[in-house]
CHARMM-style PDB file with segment names, atoms N, HN, CA, C and O in Angstrom:
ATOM      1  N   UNK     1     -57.719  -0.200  32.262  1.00  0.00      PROA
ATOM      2  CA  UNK     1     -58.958  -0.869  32.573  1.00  0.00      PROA
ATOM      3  C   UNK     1     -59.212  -0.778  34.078  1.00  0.00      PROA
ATOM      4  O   UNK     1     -58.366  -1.268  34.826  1.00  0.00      PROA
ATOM      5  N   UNK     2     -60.454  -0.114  34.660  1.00  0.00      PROA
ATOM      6  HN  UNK     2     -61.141   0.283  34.052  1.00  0.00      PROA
ATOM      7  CA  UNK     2     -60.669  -0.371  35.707  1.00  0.00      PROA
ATOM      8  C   UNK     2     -61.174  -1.731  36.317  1.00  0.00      PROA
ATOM      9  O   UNK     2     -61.906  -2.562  35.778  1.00  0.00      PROA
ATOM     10  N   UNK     3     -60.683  -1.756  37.400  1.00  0.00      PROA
ATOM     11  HN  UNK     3     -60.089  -1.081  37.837  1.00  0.00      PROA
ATOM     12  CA  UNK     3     -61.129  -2.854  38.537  1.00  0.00      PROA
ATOM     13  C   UNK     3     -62.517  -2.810  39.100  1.00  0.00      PROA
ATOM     14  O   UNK     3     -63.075  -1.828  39.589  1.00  0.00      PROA
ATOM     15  N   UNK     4     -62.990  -4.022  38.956  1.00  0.00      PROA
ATOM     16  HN  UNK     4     -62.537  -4.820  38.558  1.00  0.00      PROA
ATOM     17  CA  UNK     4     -64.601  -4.032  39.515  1.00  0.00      PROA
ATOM     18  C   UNK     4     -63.804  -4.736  41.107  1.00  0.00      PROA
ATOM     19  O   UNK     4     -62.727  -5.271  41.370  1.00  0.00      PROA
ATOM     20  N   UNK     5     -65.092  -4.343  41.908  1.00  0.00      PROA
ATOM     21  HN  UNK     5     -65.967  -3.909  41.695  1.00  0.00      PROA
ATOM     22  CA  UNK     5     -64.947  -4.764  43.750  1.00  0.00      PROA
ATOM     23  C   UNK     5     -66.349  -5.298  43.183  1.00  0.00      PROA
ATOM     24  O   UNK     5     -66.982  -5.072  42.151  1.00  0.00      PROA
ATOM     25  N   UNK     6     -66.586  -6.222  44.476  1.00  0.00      PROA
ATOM     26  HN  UNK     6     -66.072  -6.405  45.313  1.00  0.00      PROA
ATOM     27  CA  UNK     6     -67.785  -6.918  44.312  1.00  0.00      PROA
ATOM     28  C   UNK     6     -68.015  -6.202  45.552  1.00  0.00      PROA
ATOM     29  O   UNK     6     -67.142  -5.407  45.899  1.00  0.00      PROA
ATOM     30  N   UNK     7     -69.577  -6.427  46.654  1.00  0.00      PROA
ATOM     31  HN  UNK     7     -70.286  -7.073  46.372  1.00  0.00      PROA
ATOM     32  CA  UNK     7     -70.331  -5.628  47.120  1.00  0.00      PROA
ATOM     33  C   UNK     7     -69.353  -5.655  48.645  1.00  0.00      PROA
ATOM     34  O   UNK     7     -68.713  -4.782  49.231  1.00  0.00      PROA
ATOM     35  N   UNK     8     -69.612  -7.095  48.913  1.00  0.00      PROA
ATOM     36  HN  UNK     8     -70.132  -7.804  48.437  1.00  0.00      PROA
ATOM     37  CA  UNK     8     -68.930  -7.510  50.188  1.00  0.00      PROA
ATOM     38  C   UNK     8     -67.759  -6.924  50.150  1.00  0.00      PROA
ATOM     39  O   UNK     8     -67.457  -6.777  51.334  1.00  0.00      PROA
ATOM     40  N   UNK     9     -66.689  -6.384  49.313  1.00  0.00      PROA
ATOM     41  HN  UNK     9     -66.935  -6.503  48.351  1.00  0.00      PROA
ATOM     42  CA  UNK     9     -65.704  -5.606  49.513  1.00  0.00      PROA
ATOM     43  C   UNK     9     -65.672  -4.543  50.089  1.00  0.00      PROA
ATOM     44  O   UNK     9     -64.908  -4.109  50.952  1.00  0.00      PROA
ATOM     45  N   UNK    10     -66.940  -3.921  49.349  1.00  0.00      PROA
ATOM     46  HN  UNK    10     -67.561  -4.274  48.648  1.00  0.00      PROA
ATOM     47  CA  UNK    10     -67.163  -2.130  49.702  1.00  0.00      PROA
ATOM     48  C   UNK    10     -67.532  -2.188  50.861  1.00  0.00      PROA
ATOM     49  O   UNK    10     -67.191  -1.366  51.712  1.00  0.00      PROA
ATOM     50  N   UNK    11     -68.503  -3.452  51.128  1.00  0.00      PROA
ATOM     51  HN  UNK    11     -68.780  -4.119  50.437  1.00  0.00      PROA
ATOM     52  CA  UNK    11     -69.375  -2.930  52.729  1.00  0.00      PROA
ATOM     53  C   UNK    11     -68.302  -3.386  53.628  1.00  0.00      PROA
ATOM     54  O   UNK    11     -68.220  -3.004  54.795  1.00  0.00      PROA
ATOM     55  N   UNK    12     -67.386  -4.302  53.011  1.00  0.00      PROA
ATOM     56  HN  UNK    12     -67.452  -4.613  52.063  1.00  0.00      PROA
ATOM     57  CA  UNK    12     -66.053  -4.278  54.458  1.00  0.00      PROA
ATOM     58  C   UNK    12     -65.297  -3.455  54.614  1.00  0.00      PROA
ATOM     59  O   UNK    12     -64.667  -3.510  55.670  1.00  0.00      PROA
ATOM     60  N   UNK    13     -65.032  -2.450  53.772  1.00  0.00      PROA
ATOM     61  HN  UNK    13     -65.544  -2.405  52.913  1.00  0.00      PROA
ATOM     62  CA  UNK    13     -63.817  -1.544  53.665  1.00  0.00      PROA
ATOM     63  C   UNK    13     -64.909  -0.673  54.607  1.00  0.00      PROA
ATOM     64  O   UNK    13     -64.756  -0.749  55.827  1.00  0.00      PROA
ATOM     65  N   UNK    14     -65.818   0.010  54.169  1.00  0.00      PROA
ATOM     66  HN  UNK    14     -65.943   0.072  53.178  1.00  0.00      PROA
ATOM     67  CA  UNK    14     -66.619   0.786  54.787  1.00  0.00      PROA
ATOM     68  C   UNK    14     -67.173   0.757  56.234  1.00  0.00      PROA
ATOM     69  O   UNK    14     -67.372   1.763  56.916  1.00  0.00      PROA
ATOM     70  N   UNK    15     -67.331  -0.148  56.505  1.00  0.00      PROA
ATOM     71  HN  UNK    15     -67.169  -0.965  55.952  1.00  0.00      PROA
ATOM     72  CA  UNK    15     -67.594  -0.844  58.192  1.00  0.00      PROA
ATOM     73  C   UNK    15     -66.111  -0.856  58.798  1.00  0.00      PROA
ATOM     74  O   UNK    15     -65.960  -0.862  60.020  1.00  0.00      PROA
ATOM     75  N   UNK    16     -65.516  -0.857  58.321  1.00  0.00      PROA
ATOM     76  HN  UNK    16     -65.639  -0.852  57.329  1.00  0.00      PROA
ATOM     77  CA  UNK    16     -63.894  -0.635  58.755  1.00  0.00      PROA
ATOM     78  C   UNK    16     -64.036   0.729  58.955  1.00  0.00      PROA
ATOM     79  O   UNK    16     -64.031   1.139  60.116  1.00  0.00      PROA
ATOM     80  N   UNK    17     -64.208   1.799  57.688  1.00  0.00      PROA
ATOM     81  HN  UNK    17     -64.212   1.466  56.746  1.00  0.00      PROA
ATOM     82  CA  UNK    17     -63.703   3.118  57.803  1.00  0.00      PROA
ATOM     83  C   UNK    17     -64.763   3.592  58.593  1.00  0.00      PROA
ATOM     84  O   UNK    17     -64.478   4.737  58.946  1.00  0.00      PROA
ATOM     85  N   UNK    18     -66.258   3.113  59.198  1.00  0.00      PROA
ATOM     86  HN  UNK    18     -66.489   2.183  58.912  1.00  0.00      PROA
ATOM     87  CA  UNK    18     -67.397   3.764  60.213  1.00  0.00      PROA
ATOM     88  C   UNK    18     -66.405   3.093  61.716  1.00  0.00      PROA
ATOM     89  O   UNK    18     -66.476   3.792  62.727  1.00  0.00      PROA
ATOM     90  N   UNK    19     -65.751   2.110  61.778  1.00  0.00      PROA
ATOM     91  HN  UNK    19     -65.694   1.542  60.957  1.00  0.00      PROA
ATOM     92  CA  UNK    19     -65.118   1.768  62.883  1.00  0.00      PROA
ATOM     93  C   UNK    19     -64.124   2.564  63.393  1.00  0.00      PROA
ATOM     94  O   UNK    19     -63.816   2.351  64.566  1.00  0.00      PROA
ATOM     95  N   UNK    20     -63.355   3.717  62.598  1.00  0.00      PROA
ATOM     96  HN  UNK    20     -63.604   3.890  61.645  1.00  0.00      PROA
ATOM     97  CA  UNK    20     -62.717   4.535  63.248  1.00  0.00      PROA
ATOM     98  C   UNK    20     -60.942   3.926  62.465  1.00  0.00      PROA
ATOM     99  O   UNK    20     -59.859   4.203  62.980  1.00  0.00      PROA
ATOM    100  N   UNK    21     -61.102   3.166  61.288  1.00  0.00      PROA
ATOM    101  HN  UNK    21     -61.981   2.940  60.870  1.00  0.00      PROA
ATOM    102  CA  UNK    21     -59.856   2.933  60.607  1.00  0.00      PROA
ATOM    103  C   UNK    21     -59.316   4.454  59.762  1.00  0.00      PROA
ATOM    104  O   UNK    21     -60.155   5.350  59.669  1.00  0.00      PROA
ATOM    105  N   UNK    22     -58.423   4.601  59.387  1.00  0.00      PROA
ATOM    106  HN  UNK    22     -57.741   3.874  59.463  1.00  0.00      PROA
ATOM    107  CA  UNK    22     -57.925   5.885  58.556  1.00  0.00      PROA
ATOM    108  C   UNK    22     -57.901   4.819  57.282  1.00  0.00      PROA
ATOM    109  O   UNK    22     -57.522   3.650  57.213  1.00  0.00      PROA
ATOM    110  N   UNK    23     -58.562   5.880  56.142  1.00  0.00      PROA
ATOM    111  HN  UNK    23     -58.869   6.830  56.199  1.00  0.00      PROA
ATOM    112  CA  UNK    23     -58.581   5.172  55.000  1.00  0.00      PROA
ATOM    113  C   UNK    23     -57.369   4.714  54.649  1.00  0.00      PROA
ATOM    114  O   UNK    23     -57.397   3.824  53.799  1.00  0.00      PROA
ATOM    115  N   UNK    24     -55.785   5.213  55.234  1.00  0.00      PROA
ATOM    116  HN  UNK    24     -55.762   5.936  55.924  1.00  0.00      PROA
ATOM    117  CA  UNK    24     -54.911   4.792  54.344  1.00  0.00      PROA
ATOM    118  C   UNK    24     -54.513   3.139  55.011  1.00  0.00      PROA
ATOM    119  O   UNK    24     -53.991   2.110  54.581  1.00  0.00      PROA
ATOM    120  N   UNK    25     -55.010   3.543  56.087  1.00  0.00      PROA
ATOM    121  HN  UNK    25     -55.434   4.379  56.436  1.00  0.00      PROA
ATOM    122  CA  UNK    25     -54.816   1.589  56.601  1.00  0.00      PROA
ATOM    123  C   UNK    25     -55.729   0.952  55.523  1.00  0.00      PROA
ATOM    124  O   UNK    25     -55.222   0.164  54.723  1.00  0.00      PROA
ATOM    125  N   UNK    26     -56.714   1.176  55.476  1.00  0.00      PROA
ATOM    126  HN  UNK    26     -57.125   1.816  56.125  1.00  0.00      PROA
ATOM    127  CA  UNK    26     -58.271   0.289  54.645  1.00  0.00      PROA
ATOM    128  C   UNK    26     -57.591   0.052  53.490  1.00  0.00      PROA
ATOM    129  O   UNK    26     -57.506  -1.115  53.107  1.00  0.00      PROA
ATOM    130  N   UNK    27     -56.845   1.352  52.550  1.00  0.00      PROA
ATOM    131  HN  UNK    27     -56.913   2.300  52.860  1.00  0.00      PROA
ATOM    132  CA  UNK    27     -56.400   0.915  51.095  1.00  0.00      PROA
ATOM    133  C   UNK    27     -55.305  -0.202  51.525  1.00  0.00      PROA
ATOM    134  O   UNK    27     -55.577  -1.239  50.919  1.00  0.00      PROA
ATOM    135  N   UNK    28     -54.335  -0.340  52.228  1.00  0.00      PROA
ATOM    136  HN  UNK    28     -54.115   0.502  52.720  1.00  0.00      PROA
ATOM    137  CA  UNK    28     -53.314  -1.162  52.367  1.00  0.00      PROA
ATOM    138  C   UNK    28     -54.100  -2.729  52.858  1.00  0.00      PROA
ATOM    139  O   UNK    28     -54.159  -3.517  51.914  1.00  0.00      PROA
ATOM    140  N   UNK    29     -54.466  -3.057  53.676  1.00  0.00      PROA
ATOM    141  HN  UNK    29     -54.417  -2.417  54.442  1.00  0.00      PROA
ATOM    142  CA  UNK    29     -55.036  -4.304  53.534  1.00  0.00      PROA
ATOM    143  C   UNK    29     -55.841  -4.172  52.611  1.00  0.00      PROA
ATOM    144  O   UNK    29     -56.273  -5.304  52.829  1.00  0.00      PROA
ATOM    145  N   UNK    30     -56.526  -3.796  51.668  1.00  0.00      PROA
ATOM    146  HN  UNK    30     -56.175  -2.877  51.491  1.00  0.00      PROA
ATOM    147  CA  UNK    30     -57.376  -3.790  50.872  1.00  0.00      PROA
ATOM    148  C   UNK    30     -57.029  -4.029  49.069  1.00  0.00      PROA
ATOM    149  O   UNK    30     -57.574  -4.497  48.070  1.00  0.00      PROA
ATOM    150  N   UNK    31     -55.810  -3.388  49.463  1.00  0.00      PROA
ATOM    151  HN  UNK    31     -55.367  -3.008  50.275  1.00  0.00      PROA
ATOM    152  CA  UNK    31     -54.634  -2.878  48.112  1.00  0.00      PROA
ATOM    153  C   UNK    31     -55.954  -2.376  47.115  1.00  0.00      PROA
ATOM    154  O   UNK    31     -56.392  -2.865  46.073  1.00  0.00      PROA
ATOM    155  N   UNK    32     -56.423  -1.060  47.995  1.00  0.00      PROA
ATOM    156  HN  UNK    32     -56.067  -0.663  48.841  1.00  0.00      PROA
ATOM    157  CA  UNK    32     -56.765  -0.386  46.798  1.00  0.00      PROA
ATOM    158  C   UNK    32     -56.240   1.518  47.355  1.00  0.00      PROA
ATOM    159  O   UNK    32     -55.539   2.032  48.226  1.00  0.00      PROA
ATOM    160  N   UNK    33     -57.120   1.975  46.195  1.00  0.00      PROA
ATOM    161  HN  UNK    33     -57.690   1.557  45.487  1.00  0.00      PROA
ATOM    162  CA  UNK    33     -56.610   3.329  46.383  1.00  0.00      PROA
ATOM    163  C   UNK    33     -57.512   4.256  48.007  1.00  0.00      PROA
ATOM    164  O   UNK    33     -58.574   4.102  48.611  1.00  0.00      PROA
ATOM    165  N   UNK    34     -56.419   5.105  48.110  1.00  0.00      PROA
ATOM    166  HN  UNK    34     -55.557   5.230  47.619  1.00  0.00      PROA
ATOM    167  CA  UNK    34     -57.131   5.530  49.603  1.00  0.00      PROA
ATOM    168  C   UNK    34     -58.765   6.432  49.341  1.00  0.00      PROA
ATOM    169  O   UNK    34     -59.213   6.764  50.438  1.00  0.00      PROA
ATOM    170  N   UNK    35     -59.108   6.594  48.901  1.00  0.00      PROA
ATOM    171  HN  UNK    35     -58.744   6.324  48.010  1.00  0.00      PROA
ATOM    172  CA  UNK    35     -60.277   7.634  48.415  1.00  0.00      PROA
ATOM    173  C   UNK    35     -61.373   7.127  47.779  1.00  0.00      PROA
ATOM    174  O   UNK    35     -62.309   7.750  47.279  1.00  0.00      PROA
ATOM    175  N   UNK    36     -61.017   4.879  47.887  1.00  0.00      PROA
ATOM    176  HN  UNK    36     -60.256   4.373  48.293  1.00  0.00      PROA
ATOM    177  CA  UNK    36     -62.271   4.040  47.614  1.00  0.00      PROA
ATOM    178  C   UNK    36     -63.011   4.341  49.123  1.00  0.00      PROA
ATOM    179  O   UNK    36     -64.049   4.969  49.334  1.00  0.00      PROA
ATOM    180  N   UNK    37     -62.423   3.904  49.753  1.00  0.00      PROA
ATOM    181  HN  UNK    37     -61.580   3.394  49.581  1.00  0.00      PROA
ATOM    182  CA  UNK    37     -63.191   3.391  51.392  1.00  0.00      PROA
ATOM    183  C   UNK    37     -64.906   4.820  51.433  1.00  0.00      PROA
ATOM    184  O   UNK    37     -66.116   4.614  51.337  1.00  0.00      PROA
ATOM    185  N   UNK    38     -64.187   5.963  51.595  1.00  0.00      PROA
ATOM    186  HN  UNK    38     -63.205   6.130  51.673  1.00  0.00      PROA
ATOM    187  CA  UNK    38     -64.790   6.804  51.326  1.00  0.00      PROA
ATOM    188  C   UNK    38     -65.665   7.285  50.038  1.00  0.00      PROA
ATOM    189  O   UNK    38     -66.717   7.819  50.389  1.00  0.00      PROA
ATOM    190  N   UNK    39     -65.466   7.216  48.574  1.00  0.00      PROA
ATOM    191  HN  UNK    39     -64.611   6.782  48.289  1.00  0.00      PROA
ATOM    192  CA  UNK    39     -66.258   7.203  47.908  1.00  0.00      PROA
ATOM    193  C   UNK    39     -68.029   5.972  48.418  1.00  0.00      PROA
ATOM    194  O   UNK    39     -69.206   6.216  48.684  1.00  0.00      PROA
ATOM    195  N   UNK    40     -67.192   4.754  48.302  1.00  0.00      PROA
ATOM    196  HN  UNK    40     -66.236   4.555  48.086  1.00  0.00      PROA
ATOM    197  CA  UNK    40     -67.841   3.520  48.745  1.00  0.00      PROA
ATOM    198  C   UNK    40     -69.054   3.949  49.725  1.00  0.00      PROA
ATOM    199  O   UNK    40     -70.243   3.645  49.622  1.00  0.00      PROA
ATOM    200  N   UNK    41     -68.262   4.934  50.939  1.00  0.00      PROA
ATOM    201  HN  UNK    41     -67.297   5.181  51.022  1.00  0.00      PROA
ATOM    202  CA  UNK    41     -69.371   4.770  51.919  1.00  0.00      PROA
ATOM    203  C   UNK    41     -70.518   5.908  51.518  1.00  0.00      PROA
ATOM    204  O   UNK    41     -71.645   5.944  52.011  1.00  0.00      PROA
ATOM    205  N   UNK    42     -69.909   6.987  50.352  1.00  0.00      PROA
ATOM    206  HN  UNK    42     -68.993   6.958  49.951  1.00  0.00      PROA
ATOM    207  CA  UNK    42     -71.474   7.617  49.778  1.00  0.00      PROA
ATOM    208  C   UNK    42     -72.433   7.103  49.187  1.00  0.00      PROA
ATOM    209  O   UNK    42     -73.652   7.249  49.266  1.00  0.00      PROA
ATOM    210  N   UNK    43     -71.504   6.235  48.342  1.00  0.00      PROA
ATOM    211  HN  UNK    43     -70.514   6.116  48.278  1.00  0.00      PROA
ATOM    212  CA  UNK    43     -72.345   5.655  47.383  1.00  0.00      PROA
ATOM    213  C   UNK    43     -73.246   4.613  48.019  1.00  0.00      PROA
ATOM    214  O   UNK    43     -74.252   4.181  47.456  1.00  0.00      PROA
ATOM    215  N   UNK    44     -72.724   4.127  49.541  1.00  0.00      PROA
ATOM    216  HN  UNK    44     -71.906   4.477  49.998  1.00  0.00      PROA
ATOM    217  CA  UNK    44     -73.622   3.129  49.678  1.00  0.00      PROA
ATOM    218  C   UNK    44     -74.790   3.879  50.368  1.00  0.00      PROA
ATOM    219  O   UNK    44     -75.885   3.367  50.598  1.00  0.00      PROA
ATOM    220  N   UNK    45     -74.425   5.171  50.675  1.00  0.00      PROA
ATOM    221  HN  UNK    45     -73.535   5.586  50.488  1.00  0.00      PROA
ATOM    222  CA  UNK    45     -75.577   5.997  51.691  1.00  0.00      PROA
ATOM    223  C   UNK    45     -76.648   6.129  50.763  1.00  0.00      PROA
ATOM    224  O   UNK    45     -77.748   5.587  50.879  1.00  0.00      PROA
ATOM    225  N   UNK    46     -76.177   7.079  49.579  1.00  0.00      PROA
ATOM    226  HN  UNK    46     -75.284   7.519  49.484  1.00  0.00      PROA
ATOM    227  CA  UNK    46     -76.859   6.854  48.349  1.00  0.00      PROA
ATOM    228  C   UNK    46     -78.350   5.956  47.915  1.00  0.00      PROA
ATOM    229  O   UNK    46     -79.537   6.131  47.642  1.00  0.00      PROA
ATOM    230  N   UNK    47     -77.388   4.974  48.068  1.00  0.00      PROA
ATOM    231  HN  UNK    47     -76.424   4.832  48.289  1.00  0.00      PROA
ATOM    232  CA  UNK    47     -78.594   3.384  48.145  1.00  0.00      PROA
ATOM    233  C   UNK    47     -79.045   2.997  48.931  1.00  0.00      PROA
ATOM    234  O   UNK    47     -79.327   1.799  48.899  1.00  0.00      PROA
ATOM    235  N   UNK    48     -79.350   3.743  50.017  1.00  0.00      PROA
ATOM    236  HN  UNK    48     -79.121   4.716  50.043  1.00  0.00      PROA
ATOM    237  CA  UNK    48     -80.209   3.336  51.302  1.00  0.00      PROA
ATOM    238  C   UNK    48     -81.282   4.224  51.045  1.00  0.00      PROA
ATOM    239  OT1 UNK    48     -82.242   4.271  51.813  1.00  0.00      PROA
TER     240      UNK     48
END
């Protein structure tokens, strides 16, 4: 079963990874997988 993130997750991981974090820091405080931070920030480009 996948895991739902609610919004405020994505846009923090993502404002992290535009700040110059390496996704594998973002997944570790985040405890998710390294290749959310980055999906996240298309998808949110996406929706702009």
């Amino acid at each position: 079963m996948r895991r739902r993130y609610d919004l405020e997750s994505e846009i923090s991981a993502v404002s992290e990874l535009e700040s110059g974090w390496p996704p594998s820091r973002i997944a570790r405080e985040h405890c998710i997988h390294p290749s959310l931070p980055c999906r996240w920030r298309s998808e949110l480009a996406k929706e702009s």
